[in-house]
C-alpha positions in Angstrom: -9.3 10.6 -7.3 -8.2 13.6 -9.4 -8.9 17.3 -9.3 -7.2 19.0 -11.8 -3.3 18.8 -10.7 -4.3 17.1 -7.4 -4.4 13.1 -7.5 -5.4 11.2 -4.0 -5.0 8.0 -3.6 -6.2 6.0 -0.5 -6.0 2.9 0.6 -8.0 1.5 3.5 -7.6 -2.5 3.9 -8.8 -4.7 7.1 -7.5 -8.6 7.5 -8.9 -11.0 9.7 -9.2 -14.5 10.1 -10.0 -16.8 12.2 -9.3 -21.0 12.8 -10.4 -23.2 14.7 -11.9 -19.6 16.8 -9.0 -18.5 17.1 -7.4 -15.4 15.9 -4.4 -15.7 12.9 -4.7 -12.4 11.5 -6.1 -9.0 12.7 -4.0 -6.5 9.9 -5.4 -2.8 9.3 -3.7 -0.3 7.0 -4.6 3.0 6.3 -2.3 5.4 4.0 -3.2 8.1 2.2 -1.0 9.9 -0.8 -1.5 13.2 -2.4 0.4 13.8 -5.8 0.9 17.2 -6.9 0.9 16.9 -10.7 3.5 19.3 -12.9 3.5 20.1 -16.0 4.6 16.5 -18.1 4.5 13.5 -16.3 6.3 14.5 -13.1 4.6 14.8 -9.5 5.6 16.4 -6.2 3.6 14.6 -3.3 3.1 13.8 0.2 2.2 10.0 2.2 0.9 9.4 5.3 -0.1 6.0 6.4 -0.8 3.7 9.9 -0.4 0.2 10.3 -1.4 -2.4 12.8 -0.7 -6.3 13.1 -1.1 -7.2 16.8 -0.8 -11.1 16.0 2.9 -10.3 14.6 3.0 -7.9 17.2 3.2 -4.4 15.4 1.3 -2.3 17.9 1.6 0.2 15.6 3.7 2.2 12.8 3.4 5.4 11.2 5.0 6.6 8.5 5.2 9.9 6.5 7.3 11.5 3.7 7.8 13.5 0.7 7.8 11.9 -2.8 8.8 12.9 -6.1 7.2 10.2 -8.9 6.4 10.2 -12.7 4.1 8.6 -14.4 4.7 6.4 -17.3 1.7 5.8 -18.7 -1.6 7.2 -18.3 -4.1 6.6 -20.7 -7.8 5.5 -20.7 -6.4 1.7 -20.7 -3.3 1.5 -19.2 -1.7 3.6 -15.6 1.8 3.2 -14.5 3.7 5.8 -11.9 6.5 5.2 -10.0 7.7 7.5 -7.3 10.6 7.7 -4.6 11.0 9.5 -1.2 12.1 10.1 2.3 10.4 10.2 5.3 10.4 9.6 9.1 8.9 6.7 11.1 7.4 5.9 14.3 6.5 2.1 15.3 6.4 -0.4 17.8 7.4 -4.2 17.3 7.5 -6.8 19.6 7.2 -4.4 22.4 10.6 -2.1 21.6 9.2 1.2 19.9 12.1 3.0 17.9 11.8 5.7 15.0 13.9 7.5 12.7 14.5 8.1 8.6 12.8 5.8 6.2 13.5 5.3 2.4 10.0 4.9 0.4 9.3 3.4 -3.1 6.3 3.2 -4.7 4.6 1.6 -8.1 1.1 1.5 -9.3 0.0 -0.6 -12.1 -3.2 -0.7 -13.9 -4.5 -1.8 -17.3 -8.2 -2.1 -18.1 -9.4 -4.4 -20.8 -13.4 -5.2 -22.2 -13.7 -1.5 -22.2 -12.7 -0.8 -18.8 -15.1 -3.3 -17.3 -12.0 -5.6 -15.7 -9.0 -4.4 -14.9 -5.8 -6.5 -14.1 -3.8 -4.4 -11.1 -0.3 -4.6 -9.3 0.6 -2.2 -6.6 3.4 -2.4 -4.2 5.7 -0.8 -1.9 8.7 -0.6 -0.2 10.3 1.0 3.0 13.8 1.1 4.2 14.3 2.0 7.9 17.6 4.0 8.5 17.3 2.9 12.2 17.1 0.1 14.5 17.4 -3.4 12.7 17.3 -1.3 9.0 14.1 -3.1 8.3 13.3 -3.8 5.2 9.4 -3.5 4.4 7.8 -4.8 1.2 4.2 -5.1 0.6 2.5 -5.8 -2.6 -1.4 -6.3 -3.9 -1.9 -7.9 -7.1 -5.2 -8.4 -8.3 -8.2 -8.2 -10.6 -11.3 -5.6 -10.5 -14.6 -6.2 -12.3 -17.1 -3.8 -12.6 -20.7 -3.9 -11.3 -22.2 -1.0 -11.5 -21.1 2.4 -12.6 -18.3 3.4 -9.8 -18.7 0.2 -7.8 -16.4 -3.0 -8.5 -15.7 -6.5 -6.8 -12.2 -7.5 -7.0 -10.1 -10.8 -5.6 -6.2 -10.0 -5.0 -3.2 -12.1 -3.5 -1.1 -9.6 -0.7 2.4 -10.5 0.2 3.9 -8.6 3.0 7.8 -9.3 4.0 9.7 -8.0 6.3 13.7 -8.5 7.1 13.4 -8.0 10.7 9.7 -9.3 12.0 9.3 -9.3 15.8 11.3 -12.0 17.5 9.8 -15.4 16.8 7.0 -14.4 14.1 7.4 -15.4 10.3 8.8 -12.5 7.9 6.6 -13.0 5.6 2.6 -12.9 4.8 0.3 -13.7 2.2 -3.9 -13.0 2.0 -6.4 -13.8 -0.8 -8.5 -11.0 -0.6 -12.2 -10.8 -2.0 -13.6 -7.2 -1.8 -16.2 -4.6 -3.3 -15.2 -1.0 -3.6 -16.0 2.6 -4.8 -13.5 4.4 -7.8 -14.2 8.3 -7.7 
């Protein structure tokens, strides 16, 4: 969403699943960036964000930081930016809670084809911890959105979350096919 020189972006996801009845993945992520756009393609900005995964035993992590990004292109078609930051973080996995500095990276991909009626998509980020275990935090959503109607779109993705340092025991790594509608303002 975009108001003259003020971009937010949100991202709001909830994961479950179930087999057998019972429980394999209860994941919700909610982060929220403003970008502060400058004259050209460069960007000041500002994350927040709050994670959950109480089946790998995240109770819970927040992060925020400052970012500096550009964006590369940004045309009716085709939307890539990049940005870079630091940040602080506060979590607590597998029952140890532990903060401290955090490294982010960020890049958003977007390129719209049959006159914007499907897009092909690739976000994904990446956090360094500067503390504990220096975990290493990588999550990505690749995708396709196809319009419905007006501002509203269906769109099926493949996530891939990795981690260096999961909780003792649980796998570092996740994937999800996801199959969602949604609202672009």
């Amino acid at each position: 969403m975009r108001f003259g020189v003020h971009r937010h972006l949100v991202d709001l996801t909830f994961a479950r699943e179930e087999v057998d009845g019972i429980s394999t993945k209860k994941q919700d992520l909610l982060r929220y960036e403003y970008n502060w756009l400058l004259d050209g393609p460069w960007y000041l900005g500002a994350t927040a964000s709050y994670e959950r995964d109480p089946i790998k035993e995240l109770d819970h992590r927040y992060t925020a930081g400052l970012l500096v990004g550009r964006d590369i292109f940004n045309t009716d078609t085709q939307f890539l930016t990049i940005s870079l930051g630091a940040g602080w973080s506060d979590e607590e996995l597998g029952g140890v809670s532990d903060s401290g500095a955090v490294g982010l990276w960020k890049l958003i991909y977007e390129r719209k084809f049959r006159e914007g009626d499907l897009a092909f998509f690739h976000n994904h980020t990446f956090n360094q911890q500067f503390y504990g275990n220096d975990n290493g935090i990588f999550k990505s959503n690749t995708g396709f959105r196809f319009d419905i109607i007006a501002n509203v779109y269906t769109s099926v993705s493949l996530r891939y979350d990795y981690e260096t340092e999961p909780a003792p025991g649980k796998k570092s790594y996740d994937t999800t096919l996801a199959v969602g509608v949604g609202a672009e303002f």
